[in-house]
KOLLUMSE-847888 format. One record per residue (C-alpha): residue in one letter; x, y, z. Coordinates in pm, whole numbers, plus 50000, padded with zeros to 5 digits. Layout:
BEGIN
AXYZ...
//
This chain:
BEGIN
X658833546660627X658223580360473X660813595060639X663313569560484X661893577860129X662313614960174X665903607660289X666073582359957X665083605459744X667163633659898X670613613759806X669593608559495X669113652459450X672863657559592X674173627359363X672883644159068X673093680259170X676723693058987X679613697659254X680113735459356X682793747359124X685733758959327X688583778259119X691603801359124X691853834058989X695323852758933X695553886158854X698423894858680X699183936458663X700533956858371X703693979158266X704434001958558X701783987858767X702213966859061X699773942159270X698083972359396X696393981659061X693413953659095X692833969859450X693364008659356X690734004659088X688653986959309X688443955459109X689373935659421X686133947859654X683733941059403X685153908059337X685313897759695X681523908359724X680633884859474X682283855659581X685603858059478X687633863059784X691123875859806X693153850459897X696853864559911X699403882559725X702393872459541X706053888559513X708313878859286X712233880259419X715673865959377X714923837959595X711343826859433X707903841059522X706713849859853X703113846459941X701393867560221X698573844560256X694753859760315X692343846360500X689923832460308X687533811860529X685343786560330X685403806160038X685153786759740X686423808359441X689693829459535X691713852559348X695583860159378X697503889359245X700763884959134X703143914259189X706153914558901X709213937558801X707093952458489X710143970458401X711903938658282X712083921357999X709053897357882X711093866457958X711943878258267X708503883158419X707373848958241X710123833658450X708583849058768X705023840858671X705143805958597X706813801458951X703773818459097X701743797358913X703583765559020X703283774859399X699343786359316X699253745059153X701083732959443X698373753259686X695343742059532X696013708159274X692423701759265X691173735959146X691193754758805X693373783258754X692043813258517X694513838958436X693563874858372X696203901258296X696043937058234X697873955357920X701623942757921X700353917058162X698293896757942X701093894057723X703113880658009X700433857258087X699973841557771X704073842157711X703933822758019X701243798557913X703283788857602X706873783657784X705073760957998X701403749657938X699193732058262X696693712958244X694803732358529X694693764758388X691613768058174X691373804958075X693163835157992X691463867657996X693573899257847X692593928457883X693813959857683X696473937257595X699193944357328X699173909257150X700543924556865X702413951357015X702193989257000X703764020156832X703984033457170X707044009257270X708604024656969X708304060057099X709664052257397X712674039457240X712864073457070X712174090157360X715474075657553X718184069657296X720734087257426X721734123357279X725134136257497X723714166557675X720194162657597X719874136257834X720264156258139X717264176558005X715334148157930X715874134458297X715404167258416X711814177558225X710944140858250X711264129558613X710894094758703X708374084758433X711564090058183X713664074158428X711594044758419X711274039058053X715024048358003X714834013358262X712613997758043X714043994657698X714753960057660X710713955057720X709773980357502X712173957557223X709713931057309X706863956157279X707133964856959X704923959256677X704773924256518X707963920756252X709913892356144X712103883556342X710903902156663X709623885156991X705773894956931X706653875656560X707833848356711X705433841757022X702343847856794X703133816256613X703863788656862X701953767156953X699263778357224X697413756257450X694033742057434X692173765857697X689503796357676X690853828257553X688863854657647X690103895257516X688433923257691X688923950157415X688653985257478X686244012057259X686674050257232X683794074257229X683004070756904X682704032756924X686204027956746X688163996456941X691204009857084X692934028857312X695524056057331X698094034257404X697133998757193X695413994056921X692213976056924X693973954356686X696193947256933X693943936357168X692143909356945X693883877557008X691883861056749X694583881756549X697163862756684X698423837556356X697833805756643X695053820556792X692483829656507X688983820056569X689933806456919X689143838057148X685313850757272X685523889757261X684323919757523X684353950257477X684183979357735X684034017757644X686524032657848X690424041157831X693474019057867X693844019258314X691733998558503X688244007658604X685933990858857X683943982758554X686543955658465X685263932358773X681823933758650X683233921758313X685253894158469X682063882958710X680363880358360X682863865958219X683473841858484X679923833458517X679093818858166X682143792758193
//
């Protein structure tokens, strides 16, 4: 008789007890970095130590994404990292991304999604979240993002106009790097600072879905938020016009690249969902 009490009583601890919360993280890189970025910094290992288990890698292509699948056991958090032409256009990449994100749905239709993006990838993210809002993604996490753009894009633009001869010297003194941006102009249009008529203007003021927003703002030495290549600004979506009051703020004192610091700050972040 005790025995079927104890057992009683034990049903009624796992009926109440909240289900284990299983979710999907994707990792979306930034302007001139690839997939490999979350695992160079080693934001990837410390993830994967606490819980969140890599669980495969997407490539965007002509043909749609392809997945290379990880083995993820049991686990019951895992994180993809999507892997897009960062040289292209905004529009372009949001194309790519929300057909990641449908074969991430298609994967796992039970789970919720959290997006995190680095720099130009946060953008994409949240470019990609208003062309086509779901109902399972419940976060977006920027980090060093350029929500309201940077003067750097309109260096670069300076940089690579085209000036007859000069350009050989440019190519020459430059290397790939110039090569790159000279690739890259039509995103650094769409990386320029907020003006009418622009495509930072005119993102900024649709309407956004009804998620958690979540900016990871970088700080200089002297405490100033910032970076040297966005603004701290920038990287405040609460200073986005359909966005104000709607995003939780970190901030981390370090530079613009990826540091293993960042995982810590999306465990925490993670964590007080």
């Amino acid at each position: 008789m005790t025995k079927i009490i104890q057992l009683f009583i034990l049903s009624l601890l796992l009926a109440a007890a909240p289900a284990l919360r299983a979710d999907v993280l994707v990792l979306v890189h930034g302007y001139l970095g690839d997939a490999n970025s979350w695992e160079r910094s080693g934001i990837n290992e410390i993830l994967d130590q606490n819980g969140w288990k890599r669980a495969g890698l997407f490539i965007g292509s002509p043909i749609g994404p392809q997945l290379f699948v990880r083995d993820y056991g049991k686990a019951e958090n895992k994180v993809y990292v999507a892997n897009l032409p960062s040289e292209t256009p905004v529009i372009v990449q949001t194309e790519i991304l929300n057909e990641i994100l449908d074969q991430v749905q298609q994967r796992h239709p039970e789970e919720d999604i959290i997006l995190a993006g680095h720099s130009a990838g946060g953008l994409i993210a949240r470019a990609a979240l208003v062309k086509q809002p779901r109902k399972k993604v419940t976060m977006l996490i920027t980090i060093a993002s350029p929500h309201l753009g940077t003067y750097r894009a309109a260096q670069a633009l300076n940089i690579t106009r085209s000036q007859g001869p000069f350009e050989l010297v440019k190519r020459f003194v430059g290397g790939n790097d110039y090569v790159a941006l000279k690739h890259s102009r039509v995103l650094m249009i769409d990386l320029l600072p907020t003006l009418p008529g622009n495509y930072i203007n005119w993102l900024n003021v649709q309407t956004h879905p009804a998620i958690n927003y979540v900016s990871v703002i970088r700080t200089n030495p002297a405490g100033l938020a910032g970076d040297s290549l966005v603004p701290g600004y920038s990287q405040d979506m609460n200073n986005v016009p359909a966005l104000r009051g709607k995003s939780a703020i970190y901030t981390t004192p370090t530079g613009h690249y990826l540091v293993p610091d960042d995982a810590f700050t999306l465990l925490d972040i993670l964590g007080s969902r």
